[in-house]
C-alpha positions as CSV (number, residue, x, y, z in Angstrom):
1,X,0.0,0.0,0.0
2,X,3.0,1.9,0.7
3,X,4.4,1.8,-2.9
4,X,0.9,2.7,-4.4
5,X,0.8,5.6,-2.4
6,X,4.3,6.9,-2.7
7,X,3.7,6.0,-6.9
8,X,0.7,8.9,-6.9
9,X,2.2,11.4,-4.0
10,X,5.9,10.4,-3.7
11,X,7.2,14.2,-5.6
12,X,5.2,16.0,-1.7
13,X,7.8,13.9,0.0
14,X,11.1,13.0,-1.8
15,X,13.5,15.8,-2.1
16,X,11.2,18.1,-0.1
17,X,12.1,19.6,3.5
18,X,10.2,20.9,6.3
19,X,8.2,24.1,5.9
20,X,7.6,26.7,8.0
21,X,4.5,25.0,9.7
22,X,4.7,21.4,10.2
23,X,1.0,20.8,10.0
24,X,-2.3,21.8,11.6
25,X,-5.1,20.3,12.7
26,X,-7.2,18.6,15.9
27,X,-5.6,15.0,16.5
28,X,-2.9,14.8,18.7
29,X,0.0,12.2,18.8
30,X,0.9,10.7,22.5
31,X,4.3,10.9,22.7
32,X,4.7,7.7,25.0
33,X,6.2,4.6,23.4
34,X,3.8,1.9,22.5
35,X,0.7,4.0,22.9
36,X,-0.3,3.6,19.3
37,X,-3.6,2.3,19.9
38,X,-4.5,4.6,21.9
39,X,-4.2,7.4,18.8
40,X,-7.8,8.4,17.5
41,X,-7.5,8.7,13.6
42,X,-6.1,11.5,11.8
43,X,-9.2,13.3,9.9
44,X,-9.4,15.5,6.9
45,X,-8.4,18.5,9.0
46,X,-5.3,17.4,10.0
47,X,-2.8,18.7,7.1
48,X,1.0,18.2,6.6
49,X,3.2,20.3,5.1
50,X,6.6,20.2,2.9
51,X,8.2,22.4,0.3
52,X,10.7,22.2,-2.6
53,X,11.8,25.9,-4.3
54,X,8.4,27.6,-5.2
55,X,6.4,24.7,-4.1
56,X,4.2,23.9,-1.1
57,X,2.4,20.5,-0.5
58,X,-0.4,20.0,1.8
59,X,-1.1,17.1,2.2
60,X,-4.9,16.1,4.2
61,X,-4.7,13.1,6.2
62,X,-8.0,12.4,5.6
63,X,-10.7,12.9,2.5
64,X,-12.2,16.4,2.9
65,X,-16.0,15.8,1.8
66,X,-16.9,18.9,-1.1
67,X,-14.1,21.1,-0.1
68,X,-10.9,21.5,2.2
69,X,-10.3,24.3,4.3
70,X,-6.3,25.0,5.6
71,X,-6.3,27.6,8.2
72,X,-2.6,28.2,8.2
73,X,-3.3,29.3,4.4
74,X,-5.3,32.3,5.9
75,X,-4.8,35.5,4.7
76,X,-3.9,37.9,7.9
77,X,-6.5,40.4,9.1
78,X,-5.8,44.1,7.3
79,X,-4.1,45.2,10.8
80,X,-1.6,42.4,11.1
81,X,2.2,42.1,9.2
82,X,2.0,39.1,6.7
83,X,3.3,36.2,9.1
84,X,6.3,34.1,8.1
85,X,4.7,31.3,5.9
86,X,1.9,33.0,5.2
87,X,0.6,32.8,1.2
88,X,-1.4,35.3,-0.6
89,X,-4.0,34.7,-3.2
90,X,-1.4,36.5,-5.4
91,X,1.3,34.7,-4.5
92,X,-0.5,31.4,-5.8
93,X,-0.1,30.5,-9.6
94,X,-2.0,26.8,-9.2
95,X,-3.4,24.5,-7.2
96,X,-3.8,20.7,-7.7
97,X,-3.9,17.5,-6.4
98,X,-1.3,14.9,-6.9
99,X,-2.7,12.0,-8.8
100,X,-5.7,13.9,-10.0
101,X,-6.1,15.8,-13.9
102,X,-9.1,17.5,-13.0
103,X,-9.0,21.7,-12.6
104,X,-9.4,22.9,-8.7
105,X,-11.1,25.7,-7.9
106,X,-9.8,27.5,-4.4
107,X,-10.6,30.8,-2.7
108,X,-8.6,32.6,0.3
109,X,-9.6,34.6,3.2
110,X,-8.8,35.4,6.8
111,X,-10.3,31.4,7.8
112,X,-8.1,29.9,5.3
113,X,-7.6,28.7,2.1
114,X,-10.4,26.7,1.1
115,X,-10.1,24.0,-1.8
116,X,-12.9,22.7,-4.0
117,X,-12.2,19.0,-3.8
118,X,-11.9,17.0,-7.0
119,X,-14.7,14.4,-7.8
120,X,-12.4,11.2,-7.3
121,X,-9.9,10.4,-4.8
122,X,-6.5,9.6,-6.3
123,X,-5.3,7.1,-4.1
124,X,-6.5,5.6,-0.7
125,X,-5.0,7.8,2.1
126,X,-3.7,11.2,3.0
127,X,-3.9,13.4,-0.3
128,X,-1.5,16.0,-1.6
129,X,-2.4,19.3,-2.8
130,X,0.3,21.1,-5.0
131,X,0.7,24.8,-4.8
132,X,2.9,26.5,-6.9
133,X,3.9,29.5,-5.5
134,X,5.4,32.5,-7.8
135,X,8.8,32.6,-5.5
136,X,10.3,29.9,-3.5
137,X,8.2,28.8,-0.3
């Protein structure tokens, strides 16, 4: 399963490095050794993110039903200075999905940026969007 997955998303995580968030969302991971099944199940909120020269992957842990909204994609209120890792609207020149031909449509605002999700799933777990940024993330 492994293999398959890595086959469809493997470009969000070889040659890729941290980003500037390391994720978001509400499941938490004990720390304790052997605790494993313990762990509730990571959901479509909870994203992971890596980077390689002007791109970002975000990658949802879990299948977002209609759309996907990533909060640390929000744009800052008018009063605040743009945070580190933060990504304008204008800053974005695409968004897809690994694994998946069909056109996305997204918007941004202060909640996040929210992704119309593409009719199919591409593979069976955790799904990679692809932003292309116009300047290195």
């Amino acid at each position: 399963g492994l293999g398959d997955w890595l086959a469809v998303n493997g470009e969000a995580i070889y040659g890729t490095r941290h980003w500037h968030t390391y994720g978001e969302g509400p499941t938490k991971v004990s720390a304790a050794q052997f605790r494993e099944r313990e762990s509730k199940p990571f959901t479509a909120e909870d994203i992971r993110f890596t980077a390689k020269g002007n791109l970002l992957y975000a990658i949802s842990l879990g299948w977002p039903e209609g759309e996907c909204t990533i909060k640390s994609l929000g744009l800052p209120v008018p009063d605040q200075v743009r945070a580190k890792g933060t990504v304008a609207a204008e800053a974005i020149a695409d968004i897809t999905m690994l694994g998946c031909d069909e056109k996305l449509t997204w918007s941004q605002d202060e909640n996040g940026l929210t992704i119309q999700m593409p009719s199919q799933k591409p593979c069976e777990h955790a799904y990679a969007f692809k932003l292309v940024l116009k300047s290195p993330a």
